[in-house]
VEXKEPA-507264 format. One record per residue (C-alpha): residue number from 1; x, y, z. Coordinates in Angstrom, 1 decimal. Layout:
<r seq="NUM" u="X" v="Y" w="Z"/>
...
END
This chain:
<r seq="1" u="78.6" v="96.6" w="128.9"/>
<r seq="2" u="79.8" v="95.1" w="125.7"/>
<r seq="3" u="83.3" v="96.5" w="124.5"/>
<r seq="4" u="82.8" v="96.9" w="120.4"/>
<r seq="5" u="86.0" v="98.0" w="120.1"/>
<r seq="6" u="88.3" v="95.3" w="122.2"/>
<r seq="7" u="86.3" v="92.4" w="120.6"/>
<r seq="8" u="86.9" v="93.8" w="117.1"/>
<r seq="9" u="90.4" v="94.3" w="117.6"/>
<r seq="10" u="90.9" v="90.9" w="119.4"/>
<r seq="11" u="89.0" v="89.5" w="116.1"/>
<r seq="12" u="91.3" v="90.9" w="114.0"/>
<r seq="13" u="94.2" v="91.5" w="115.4"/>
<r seq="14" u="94.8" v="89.7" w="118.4"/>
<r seq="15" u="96.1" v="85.6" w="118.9"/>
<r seq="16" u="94.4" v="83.8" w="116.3"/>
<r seq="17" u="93.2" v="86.8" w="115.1"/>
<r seq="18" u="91.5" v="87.6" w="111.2"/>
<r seq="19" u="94.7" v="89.4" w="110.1"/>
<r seq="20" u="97.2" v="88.4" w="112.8"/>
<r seq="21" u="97.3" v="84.7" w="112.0"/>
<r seq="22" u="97.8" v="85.5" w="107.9"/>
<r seq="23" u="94.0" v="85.7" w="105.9"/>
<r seq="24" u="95.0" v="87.9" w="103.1"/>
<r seq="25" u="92.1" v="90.0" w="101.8"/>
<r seq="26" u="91.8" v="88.2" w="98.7"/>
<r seq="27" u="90.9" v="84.8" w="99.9"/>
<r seq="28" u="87.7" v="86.8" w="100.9"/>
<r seq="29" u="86.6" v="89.4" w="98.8"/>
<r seq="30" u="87.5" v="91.6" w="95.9"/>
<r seq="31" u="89.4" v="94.7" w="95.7"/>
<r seq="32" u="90.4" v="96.9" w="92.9"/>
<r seq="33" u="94.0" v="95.7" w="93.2"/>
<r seq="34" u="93.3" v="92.3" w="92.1"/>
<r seq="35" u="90.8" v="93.4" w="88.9"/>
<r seq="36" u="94.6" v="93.8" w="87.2"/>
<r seq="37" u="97.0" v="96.1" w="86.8"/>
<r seq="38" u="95.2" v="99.4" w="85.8"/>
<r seq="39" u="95.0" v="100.7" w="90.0"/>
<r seq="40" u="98.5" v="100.5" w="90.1"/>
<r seq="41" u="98.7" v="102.0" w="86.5"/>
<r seq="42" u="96.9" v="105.3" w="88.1"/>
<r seq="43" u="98.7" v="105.6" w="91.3"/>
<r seq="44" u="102.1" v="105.6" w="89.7"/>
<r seq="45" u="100.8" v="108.4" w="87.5"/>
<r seq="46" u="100.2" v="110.2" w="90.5"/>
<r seq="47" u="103.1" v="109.1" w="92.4"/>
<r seq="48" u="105.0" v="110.6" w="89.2"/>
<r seq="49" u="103.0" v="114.4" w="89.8"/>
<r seq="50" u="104.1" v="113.7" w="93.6"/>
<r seq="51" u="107.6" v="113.0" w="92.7"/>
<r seq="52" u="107.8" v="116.1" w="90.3"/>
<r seq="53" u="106.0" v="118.6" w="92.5"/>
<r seq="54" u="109.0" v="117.8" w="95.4"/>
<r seq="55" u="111.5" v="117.9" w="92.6"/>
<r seq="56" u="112.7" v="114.6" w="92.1"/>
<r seq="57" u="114.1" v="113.8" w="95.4"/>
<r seq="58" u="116.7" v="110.8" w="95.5"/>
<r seq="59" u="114.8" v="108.6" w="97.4"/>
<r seq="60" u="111.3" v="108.7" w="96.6"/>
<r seq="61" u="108.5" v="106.4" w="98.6"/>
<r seq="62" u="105.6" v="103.9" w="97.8"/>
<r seq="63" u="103.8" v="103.8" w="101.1"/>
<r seq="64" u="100.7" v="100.4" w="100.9"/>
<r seq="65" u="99.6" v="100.7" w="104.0"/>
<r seq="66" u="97.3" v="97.7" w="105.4"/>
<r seq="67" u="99.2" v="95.9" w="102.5"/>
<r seq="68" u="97.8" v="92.6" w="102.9"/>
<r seq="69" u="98.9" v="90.0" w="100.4"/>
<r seq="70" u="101.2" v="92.8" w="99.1"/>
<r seq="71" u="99.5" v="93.1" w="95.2"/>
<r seq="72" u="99.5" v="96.5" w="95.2"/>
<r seq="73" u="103.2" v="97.5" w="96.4"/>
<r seq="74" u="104.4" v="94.5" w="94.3"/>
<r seq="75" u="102.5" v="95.7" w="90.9"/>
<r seq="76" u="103.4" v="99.5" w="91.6"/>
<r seq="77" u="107.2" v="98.2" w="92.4"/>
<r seq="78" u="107.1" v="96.4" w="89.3"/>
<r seq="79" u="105.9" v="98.4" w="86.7"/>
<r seq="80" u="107.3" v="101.3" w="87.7"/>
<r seq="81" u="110.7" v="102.2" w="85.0"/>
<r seq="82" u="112.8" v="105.0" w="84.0"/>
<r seq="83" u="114.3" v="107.3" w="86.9"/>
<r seq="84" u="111.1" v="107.1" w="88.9"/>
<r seq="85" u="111.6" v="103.4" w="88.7"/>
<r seq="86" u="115.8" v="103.8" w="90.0"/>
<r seq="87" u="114.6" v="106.1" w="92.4"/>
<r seq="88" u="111.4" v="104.2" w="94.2"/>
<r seq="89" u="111.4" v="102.9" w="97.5"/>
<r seq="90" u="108.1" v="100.5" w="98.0"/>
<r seq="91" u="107.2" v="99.5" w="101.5"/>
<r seq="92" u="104.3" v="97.3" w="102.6"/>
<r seq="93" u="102.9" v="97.9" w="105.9"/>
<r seq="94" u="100.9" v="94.9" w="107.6"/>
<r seq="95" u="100.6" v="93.1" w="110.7"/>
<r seq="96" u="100.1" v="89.5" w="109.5"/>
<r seq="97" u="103.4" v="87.3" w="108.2"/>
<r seq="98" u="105.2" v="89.2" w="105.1"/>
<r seq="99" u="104.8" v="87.5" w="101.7"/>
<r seq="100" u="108.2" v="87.8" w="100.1"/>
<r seq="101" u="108.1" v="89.7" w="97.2"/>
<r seq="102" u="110.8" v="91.0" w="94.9"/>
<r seq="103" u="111.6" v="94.9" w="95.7"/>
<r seq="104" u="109.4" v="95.3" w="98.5"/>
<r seq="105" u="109.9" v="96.0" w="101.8"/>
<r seq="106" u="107.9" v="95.2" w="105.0"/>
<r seq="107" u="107.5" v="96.7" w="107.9"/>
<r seq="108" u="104.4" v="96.7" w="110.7"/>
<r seq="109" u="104.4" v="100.6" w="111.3"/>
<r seq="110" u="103.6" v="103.3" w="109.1"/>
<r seq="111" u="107.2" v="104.6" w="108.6"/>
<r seq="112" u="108.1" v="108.5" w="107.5"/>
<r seq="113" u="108.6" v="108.9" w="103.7"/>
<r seq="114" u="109.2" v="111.1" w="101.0"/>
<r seq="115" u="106.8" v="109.9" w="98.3"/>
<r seq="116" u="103.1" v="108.8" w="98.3"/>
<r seq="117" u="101.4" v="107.0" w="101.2"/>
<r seq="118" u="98.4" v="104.7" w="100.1"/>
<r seq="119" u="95.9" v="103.5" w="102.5"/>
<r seq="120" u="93.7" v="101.1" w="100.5"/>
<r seq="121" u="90.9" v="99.6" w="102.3"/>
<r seq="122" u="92.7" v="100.2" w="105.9"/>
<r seq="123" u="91.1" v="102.6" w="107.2"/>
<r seq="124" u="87.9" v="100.1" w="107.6"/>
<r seq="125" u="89.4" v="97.7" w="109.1"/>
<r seq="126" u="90.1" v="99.6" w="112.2"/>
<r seq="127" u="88.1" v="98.8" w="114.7"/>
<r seq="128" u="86.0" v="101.6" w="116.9"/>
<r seq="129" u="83.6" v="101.9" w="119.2"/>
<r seq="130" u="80.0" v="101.2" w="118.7"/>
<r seq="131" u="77.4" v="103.2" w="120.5"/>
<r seq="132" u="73.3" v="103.1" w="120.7"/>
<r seq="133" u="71.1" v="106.3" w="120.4"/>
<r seq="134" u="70.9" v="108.6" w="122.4"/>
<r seq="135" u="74.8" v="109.0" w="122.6"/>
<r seq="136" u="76.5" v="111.9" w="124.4"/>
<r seq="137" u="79.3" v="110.7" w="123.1"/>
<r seq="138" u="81.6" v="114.4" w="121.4"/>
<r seq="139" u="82.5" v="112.1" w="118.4"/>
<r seq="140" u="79.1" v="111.9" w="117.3"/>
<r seq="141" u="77.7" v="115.1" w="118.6"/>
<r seq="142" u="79.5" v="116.4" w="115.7"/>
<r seq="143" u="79.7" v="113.8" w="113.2"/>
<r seq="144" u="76.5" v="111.6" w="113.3"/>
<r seq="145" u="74.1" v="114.2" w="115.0"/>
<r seq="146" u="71.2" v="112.2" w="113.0"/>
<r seq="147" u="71.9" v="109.7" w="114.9"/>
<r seq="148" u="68.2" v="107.9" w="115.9"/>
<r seq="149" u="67.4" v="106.3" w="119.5"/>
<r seq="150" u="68.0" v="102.7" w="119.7"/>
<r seq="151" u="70.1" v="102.9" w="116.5"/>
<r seq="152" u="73.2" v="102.2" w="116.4"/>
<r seq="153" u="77.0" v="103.8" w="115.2"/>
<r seq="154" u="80.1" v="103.3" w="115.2"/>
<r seq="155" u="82.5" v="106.0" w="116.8"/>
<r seq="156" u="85.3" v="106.6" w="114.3"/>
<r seq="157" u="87.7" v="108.4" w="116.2"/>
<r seq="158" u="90.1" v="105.7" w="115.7"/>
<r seq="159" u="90.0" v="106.3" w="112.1"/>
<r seq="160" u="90.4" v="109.9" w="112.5"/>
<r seq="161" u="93.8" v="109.3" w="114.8"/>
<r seq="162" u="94.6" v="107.0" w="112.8"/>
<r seq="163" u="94.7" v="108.8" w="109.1"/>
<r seq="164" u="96.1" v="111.8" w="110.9"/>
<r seq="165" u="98.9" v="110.1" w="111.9"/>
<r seq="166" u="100.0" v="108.8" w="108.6"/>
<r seq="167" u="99.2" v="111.9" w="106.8"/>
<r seq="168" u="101.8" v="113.5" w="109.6"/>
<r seq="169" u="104.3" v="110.9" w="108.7"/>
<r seq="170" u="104.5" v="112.3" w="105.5"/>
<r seq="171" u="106.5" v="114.4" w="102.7"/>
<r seq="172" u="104.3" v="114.2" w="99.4"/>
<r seq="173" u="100.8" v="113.3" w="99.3"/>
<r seq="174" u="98.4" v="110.8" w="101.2"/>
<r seq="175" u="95.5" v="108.6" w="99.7"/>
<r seq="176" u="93.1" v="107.1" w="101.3"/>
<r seq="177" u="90.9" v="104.8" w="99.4"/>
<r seq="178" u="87.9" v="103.3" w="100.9"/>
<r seq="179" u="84.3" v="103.0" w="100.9"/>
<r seq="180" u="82.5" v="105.3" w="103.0"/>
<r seq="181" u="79.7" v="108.0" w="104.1"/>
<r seq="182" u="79.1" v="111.5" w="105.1"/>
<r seq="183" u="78.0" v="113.4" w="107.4"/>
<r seq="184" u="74.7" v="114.4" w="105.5"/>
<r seq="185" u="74.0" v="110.0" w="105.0"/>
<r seq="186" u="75.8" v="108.3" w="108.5"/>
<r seq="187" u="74.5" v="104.5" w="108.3"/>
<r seq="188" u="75.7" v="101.3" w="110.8"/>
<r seq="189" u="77.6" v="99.4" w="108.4"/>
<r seq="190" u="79.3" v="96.9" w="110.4"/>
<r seq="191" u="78.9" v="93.6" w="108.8"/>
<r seq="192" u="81.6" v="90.7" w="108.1"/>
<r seq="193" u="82.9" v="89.0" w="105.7"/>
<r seq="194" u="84.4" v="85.1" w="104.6"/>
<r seq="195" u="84.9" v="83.2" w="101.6"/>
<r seq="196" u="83.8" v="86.4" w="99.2"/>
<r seq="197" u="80.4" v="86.3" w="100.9"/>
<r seq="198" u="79.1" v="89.0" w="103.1"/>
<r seq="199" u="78.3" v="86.9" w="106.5"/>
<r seq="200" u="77.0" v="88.3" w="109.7"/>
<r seq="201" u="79.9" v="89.8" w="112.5"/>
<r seq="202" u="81.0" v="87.0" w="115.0"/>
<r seq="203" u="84.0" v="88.0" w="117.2"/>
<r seq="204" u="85.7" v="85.1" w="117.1"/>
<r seq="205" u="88.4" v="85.7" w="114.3"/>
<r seq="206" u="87.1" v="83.7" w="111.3"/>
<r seq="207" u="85.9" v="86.5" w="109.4"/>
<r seq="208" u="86.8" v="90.1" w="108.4"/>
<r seq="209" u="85.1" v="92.5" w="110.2"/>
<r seq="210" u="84.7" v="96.0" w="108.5"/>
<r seq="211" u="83.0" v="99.1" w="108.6"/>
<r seq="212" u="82.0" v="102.3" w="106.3"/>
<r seq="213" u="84.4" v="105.2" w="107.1"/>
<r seq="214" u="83.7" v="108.4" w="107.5"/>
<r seq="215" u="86.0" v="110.1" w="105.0"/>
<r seq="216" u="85.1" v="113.8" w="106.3"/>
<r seq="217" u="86.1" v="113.0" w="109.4"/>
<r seq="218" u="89.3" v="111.3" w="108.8"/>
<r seq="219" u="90.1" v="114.6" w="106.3"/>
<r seq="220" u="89.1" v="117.0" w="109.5"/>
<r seq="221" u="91.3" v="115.4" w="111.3"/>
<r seq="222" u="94.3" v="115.4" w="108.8"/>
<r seq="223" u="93.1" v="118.8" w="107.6"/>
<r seq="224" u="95.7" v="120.8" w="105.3"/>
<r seq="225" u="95.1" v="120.9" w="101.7"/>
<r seq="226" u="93.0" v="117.9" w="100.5"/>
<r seq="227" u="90.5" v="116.7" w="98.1"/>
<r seq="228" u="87.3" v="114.2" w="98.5"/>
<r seq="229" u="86.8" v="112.5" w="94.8"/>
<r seq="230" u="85.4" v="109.3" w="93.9"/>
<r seq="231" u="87.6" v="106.6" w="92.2"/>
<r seq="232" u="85.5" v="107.0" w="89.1"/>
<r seq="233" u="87.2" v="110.6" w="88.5"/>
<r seq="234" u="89.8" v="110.2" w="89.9"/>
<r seq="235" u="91.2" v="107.5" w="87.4"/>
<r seq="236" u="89.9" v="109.4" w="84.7"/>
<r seq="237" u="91.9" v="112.1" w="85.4"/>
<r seq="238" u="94.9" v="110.2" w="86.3"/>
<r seq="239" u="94.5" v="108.7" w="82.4"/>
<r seq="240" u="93.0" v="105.3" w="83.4"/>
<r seq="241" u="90.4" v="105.1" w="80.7"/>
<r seq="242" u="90.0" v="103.0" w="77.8"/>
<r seq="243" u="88.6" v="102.5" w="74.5"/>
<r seq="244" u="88.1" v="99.0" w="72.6"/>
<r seq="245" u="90.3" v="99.1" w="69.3"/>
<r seq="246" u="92.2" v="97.1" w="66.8"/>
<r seq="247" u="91.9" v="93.5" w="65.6"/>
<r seq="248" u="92.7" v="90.1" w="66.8"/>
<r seq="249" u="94.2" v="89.7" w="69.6"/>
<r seq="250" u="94.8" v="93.4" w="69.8"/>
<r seq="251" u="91.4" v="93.6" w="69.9"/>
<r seq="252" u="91.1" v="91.0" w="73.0"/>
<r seq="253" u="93.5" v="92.6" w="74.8"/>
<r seq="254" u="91.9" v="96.1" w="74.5"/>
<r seq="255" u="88.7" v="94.7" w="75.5"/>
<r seq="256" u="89.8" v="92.8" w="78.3"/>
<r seq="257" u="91.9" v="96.1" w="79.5"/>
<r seq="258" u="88.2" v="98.5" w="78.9"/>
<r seq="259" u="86.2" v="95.8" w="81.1"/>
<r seq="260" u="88.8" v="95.9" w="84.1"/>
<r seq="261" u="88.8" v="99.5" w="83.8"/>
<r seq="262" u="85.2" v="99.5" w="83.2"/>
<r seq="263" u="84.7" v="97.6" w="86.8"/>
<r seq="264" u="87.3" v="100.0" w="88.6"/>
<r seq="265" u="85.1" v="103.0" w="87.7"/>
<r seq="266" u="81.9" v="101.6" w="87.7"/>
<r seq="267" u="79.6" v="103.8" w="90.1"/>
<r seq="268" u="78.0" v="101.0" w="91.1"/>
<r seq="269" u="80.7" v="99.6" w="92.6"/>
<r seq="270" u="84.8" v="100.2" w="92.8"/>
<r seq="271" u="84.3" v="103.1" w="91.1"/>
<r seq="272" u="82.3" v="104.7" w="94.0"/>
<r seq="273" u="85.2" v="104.4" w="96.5"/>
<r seq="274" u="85.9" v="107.7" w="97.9"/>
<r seq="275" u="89.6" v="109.0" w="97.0"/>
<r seq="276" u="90.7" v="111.5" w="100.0"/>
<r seq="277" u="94.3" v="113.0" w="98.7"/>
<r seq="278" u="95.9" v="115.1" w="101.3"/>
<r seq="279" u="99.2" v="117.3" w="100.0"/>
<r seq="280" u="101.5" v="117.8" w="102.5"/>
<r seq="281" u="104.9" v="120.2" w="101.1"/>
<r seq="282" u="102.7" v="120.1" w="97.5"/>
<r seq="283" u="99.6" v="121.4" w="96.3"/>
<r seq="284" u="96.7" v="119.1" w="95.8"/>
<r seq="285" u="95.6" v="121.1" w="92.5"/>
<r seq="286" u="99.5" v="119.9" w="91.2"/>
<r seq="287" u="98.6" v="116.5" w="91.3"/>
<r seq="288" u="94.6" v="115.9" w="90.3"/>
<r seq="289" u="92.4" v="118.9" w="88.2"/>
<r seq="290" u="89.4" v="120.4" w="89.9"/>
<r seq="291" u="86.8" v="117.7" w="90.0"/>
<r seq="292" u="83.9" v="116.4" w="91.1"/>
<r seq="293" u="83.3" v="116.2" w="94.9"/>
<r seq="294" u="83.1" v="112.5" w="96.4"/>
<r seq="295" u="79.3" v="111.4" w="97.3"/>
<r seq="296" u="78.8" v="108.5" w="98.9"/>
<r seq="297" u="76.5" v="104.8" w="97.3"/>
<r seq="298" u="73.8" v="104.0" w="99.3"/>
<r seq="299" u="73.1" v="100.9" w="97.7"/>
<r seq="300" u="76.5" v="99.8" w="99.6"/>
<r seq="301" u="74.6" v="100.5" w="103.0"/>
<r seq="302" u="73.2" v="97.5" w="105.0"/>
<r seq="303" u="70.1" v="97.6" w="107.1"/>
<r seq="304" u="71.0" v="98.2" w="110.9"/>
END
């Protein structure tokens, strides 16, 4: 039998692997860290709630797990000012070669911190098992019981261990940010991708190979107090909104700053990311208002 999991971890991560042997995400496909600035903007907004609900420790943490080329740790590390800005800490956490990058630390384990873990777009890339309908398999009893015969799933356990582990490494909050489904619309997502174009999987490391996660199970796992928003409202209510104003190049710059915001919270894309925010030694409702519970796009599903 065909092991799903082994060849997508060998793919990835082994010799010669996707990730092991450098690729950096965005030499194949775009995230919300390279739109510009204005991800980074929001999640130093919350690190800030974090940082004041545990009461300004001394040492306070910027956890980027599955850090990749590092843009994210770098533009939080770097805009960051004032005492939050003396007081920050910002680790990357990768297993490919380190880009060097002022303020930033490296690391290929998820360390303990005081502060706010980030786990953008990591949680897909780890691999799992894939089964075929009928499965007895106790995972999917309980998570994909819609499961069809002959159709396929993959198994996210891993995930689940995974997300439950760096929530438990944790004083302060944990994101993850991802794209996803739910219980209520499972789908085989496994697909690949090279060169910014979606490409079909091959196990032989020259492309990424990703999955949809699903973000309930990764938050039963972590359990505690934790939300499941979208991007969309998230940044919203983190203040990440815009309006075009001014004149000149006030103007340009205003409406160059509404169009990257515009594509973070689009819910046609970025902006439907799910957000799942788990507070661990602070309350969730300290750090984002009440809002709209996370559903997942099914435009971003792929036929099995």
């Amino acid at each position: 039998m065909f092991d799903w999991e082994a060849a997508w971890h060998a793919a990835l991560y082994g010799p010669g692997g996707f990730f092991a042997r450098g690729e950096k995400p965005s030499s194949h496909f775009r995230t919300s860290p390279l739109v510009g600035p204005e991800l980074a903007t929001g999640l130093l907004e919350l690190l800030s709630r974090v940082d004041a609900a545990l009461g300004f420790p001394p040492v306070v943490d910027f956890v980027d797990v599955g850090a990749g080329g590092g843009e994210l740790a770098f533009a939080v590390r770097s805009m960051a000012s004032g005492s939050l800005g003396e007081r920050l800490r910002v680790t990357a956490v990768e297993v490919g070669p380190f880009v060097e990058l002022p303020g930033v630390r490296w690391t290929t384990s998820v360390p303990s911190c005081v502060g706010l873990l980030v786990g953008h777009e990591w949680l897909d890339a780890i691999p799992c098992p894939v089964v075929r309908g009928p499965s007895s398999d106790p995972w999917i009893s309980r998570w994909w019981p819609s499961l069809e015969d002959g159709s396929r799933a993959e198994v996210g356990a891993p995930r689940d261990a995974a997300w439950a582990a760096a929530v438990a490494s944790v004083r302060g909050a944990a994101l993850a940010i991802d794209y996803g489904h739910l219980v209520s619309s499972r789908h085989f997502s496994l697909t690949g991708y090279r060169d910014g174009r979606q490409v079909p999987v091959v196990f032989d490391g020259s492309c990424d190979i990703t999955a949809h996660v699903a973000l309930d199970a990764c938050a039963a796992a972590a359990g505690g107090d934790f939300v499941l928003v979208s991007q969309r409202d998230a940044l919203a209510a983190l203040g990440v909104t815009a309006e075009v104003s001014g004149s000149g190049w006030d103007w340009l710059e205003s409406a160059s700053r509404a169009g990257r915001i515009a594509e973070l919270r689009s819910p046609a894309g970025l902006g439907a990311f799910g957000w799942l925010l788990h507070g661990r030694g602070v309350a969730v409702s300290d750090l984002l208002p009440a809002l709209p519970p996370w559903r997942p796009n099914p435009a971003s599903f792929r036929a099995d």
